[in-house]
N, C-alpha and C positions, 0 to 999 in steps of 0.2 A: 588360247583365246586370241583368235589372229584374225579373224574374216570381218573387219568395218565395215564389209558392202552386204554385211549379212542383214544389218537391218533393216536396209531397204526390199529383201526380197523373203519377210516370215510369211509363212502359211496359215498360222494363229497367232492371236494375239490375245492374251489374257491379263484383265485388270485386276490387280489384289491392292491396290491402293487404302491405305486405309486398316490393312487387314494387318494383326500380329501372326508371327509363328504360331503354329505350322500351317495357317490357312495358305500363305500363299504358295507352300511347295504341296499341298494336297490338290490347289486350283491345276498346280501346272502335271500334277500325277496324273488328274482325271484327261488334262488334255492331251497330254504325250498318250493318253492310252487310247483315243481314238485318233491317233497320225500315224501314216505309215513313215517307213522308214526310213532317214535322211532329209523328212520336213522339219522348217523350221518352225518351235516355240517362242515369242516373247512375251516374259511377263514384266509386266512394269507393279513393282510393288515398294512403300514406303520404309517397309520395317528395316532399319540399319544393319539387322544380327541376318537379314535375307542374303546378301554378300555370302555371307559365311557357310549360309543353310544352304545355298545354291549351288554352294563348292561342295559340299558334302554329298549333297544328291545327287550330283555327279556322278561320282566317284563311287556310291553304291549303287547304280542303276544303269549307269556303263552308258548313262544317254552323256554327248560332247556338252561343254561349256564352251560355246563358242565367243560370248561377249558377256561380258557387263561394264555398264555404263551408267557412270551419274548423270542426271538428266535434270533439269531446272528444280521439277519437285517429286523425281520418282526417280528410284535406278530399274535401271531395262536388265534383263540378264535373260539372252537368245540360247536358247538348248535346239540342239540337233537332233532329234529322234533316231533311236540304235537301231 
């Protein structure tokens, strides 16, 4: 997770604000699933344990974690589509 200038340049942007597990990594499944490949995801979503579930769907779906960021009253966390 290294590219800071990645949030200025996402392709989508998805709001789960508001949403508990697993809404916000199902919002960003359905959108990784129409991106091609090497666009960027961000979903700004409130749930605390999303950090966590972000790193994990990572890591089973082989798409990059490029960022996450705490942000006033949401964390962003920008995925790179495989």
């Amino acid at each position: 997770m290294s590219d800071s200038a990645a949030v200025d340049k996402v392709d989508m942007e998805v709001d789960a604000r508001g949403l508990n597990c697993p809404l916000p990594i199902l919002k960003a499944k359905k959108a990784l699933a129409g991106m091609q490949s090497g666009q960027l995801l961000r979903v700004l979503a409130t749930d605390p344990g999303s950090v966590r579930d972000f790193q994990a769907f990572a890591r089973q779906t082989g798409n990059e974690l490029v960022e996450q960021k705490q942000e006033t009253h949401s964390i962003a966390h920008v995925m790179r589509r495989r």
